[in-house]
C-alpha positions in Angstrom: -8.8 -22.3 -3.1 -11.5 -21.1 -5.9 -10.1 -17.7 -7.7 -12.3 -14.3 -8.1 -13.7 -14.3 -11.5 -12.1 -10.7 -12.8 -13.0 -9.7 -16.5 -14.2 -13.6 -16.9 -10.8 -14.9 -16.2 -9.8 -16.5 -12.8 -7.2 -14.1 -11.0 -4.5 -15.4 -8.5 -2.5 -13.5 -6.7 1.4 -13.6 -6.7 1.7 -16.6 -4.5 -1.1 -18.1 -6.3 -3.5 -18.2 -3.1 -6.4 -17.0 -5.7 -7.0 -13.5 -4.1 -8.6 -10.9 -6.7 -5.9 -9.8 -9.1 -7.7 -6.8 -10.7 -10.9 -4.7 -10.3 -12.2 -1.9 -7.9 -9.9 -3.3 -5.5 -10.2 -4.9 -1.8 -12.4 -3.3 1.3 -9.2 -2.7 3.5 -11.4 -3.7 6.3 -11.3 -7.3 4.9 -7.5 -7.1 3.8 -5.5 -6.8 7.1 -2.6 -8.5 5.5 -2.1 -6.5 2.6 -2.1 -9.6 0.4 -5.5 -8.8 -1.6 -5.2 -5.8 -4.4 -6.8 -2.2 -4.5 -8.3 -0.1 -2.5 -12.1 -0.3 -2.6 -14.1 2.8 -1.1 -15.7 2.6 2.3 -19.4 3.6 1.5 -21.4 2.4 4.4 -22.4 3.8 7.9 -21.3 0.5 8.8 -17.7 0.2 6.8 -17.6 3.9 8.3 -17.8 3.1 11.5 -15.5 0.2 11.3 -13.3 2.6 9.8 -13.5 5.2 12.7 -13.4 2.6 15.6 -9.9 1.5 13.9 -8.4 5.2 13.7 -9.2 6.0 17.0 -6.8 2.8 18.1 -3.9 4.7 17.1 -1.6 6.7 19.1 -0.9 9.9 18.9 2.8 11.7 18.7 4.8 14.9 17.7 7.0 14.1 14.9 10.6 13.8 15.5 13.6 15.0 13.5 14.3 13.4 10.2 18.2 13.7 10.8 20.0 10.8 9.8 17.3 9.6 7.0 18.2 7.5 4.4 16.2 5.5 1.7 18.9 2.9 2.5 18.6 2.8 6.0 15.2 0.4 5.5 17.5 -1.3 2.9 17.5 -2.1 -0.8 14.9 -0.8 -3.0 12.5 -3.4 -3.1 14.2 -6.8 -1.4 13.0 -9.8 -1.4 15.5 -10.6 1.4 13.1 -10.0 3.9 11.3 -11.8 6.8 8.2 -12.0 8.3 5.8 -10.2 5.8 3.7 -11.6 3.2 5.6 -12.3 -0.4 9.0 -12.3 1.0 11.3 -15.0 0.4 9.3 -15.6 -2.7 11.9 -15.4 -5.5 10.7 -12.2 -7.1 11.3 -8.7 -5.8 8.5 -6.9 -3.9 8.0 -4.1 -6.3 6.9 -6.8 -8.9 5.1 -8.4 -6.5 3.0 -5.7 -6.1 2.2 -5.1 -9.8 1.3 -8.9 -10.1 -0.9 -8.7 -6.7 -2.8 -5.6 -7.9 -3.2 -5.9 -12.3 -5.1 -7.9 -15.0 -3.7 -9.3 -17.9 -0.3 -9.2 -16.3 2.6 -9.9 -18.9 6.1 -11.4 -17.9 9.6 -11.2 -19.3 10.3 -14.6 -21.5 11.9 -17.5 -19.0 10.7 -15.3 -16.0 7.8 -16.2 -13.3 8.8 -12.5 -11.6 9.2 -9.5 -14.0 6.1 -7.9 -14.8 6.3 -6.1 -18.4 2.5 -5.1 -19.2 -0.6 -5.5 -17.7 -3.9 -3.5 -16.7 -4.7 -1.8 -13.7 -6.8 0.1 -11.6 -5.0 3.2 -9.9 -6.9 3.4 -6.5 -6.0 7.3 -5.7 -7.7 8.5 -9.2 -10.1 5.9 -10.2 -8.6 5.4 -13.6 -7.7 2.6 -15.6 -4.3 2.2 -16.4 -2.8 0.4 -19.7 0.9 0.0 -18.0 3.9 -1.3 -19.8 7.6 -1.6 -18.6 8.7 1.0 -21.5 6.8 3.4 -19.4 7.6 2.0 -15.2 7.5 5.3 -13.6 3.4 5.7 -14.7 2.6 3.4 -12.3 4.7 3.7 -8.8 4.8 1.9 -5.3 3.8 4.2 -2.8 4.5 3.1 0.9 1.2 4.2 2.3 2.9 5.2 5.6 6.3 7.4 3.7 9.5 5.3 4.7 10.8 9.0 6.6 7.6 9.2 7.9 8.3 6.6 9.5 11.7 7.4 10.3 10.4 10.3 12.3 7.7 9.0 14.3 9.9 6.1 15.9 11.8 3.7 13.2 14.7 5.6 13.5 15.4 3.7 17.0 14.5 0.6 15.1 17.0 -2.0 14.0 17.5 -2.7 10.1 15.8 -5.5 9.8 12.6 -4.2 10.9 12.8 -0.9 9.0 13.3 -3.7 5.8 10.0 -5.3 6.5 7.7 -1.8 6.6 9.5 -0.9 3.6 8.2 -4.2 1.7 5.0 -5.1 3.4 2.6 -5.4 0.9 0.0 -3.5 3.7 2.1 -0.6 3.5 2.3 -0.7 -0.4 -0.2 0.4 -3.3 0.9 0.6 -7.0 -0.5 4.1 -8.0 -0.5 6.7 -10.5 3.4 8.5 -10.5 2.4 11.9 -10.4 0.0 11.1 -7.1 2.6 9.3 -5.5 5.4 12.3 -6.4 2.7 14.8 -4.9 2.4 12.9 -1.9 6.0 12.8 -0.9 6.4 11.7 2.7 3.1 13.7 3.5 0.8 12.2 6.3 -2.7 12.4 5.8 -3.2 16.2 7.0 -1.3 17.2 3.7 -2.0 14.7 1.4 -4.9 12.8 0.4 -5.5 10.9 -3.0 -7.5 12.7 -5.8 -10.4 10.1 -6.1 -12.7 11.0 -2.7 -14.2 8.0 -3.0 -11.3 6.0 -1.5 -10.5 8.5 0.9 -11.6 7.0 3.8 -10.0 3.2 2.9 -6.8 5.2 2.6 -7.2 6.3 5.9 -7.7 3.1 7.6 -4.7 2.0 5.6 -2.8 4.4 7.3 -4.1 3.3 10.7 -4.1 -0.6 10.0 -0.1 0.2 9.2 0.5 2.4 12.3 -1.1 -0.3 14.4 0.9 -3.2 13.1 4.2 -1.3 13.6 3.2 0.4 16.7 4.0 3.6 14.7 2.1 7.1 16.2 0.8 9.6 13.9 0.5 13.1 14.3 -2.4 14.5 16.2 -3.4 16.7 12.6 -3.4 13.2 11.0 -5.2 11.1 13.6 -8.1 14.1 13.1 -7.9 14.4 9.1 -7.9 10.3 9.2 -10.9 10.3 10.7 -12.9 13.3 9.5 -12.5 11.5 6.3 -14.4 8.7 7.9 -16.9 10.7 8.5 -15.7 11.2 12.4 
């Protein structure tokens, strides 16, 4: 498969497929599988509208109690002992992964294909460009797009483990972004929380919906409406 030509270099992706490794980032419309980086904004009536028609596919639910939550209950940090999502299995762990699927310029640790020690991204949720280096990991975090006790409250507590381990590492549900924006969002839904850049606001938003839709995950009726409001619904 040909590459995309990023900063006139031919990107590849973690599993070397040749999806865009850097840049403005991927129309979520055409990413369904979470295996193509970024998060481009939705600008169009069209995109819009694509956007909106996917919202309003999700179901709607009160959220339940977040008794018995645990980080470890969707199971190690960053597994690559997982099934039935893109990059698992691979060898490397998904939080590299992630860094790989989404910079430019990535640099590895000597002898290793996996760990990721410098590189150059694009944050999606402030628009910035990111010079990112292992000495400094926590700039740059993993935020599950749909938060892991989200989750846990509107259903995957009645899941079993092994499911709760593939949302926690499917690269749909997963964005490398800038720390402080993923500390502020804590396990906020979209009613509370929206990233700073409004440009991507919308593509966030179907994010959130293309992830409640694959795991058959409601959202709150506050965040079905802020989801698409920022749509332009």
């Amino acid at each position: 498969m040909v590459g995309w030509l990023i900063g006139g270099r031919e990107g590849k992706s973690p599993d070397g497929s040749g999806a865009p490794a850097a840049g403005v980032g991927t129309s979520p419309l055409q990413n369904p599988d979470g295996t193509k980086p970024g998060l481009a904004p939705l600008v169009t009536p069209e995109e819009q509208k694509a956007g909106r028609e996917l919202i309003a596919k999700v179901a709607t639910a009160r959220t339940g109690p977040k008794d018995g939550y645990d980080r470890n209950e969707f199971g190690p940090a960053w597994t690559d002992s997982v099934e039935g999502v893109p990059f698992g299995g691979n060898k490397c762990d998904t939080r590299n992964d992630l860094l790989a699927r989404d910079g430019s310029g990535v640099e590895r640790k000597d002898g290793s294909d996996c760990v990721v020690t410098a590189m150059t991204i694009r944050d999606p949720y402030t628009g910035r460009t990111v010079q990112w280096t292992k000495q400094q990991a926590t700039k740059i975090q993993i935020d599950h797009v749909m938060p892991l006790s989200y989750d846990w409250q509107m259903g995957a507590a009645k899941w079993d483990k092994a499911k709760r381990v593939r949302i926690a590492n499917d690269p749909l549900n997963l964005i490398p972004a800038d720390g402080s924006q993923n500390a502020s969002k804590g396990d906020s839904g979209p009613a509370d929380w929206l990233p700073a850049d409004t440009a991507v606001r919308c593509s966030y938003a179907v994010r959130f919906a293309q992830v409640s839709l694959k795991y058959q995950l409601p959202v709150t009726e506050a965040d079905k409406k802020a989801m698409l409001q920022q749509c332009g619904g």
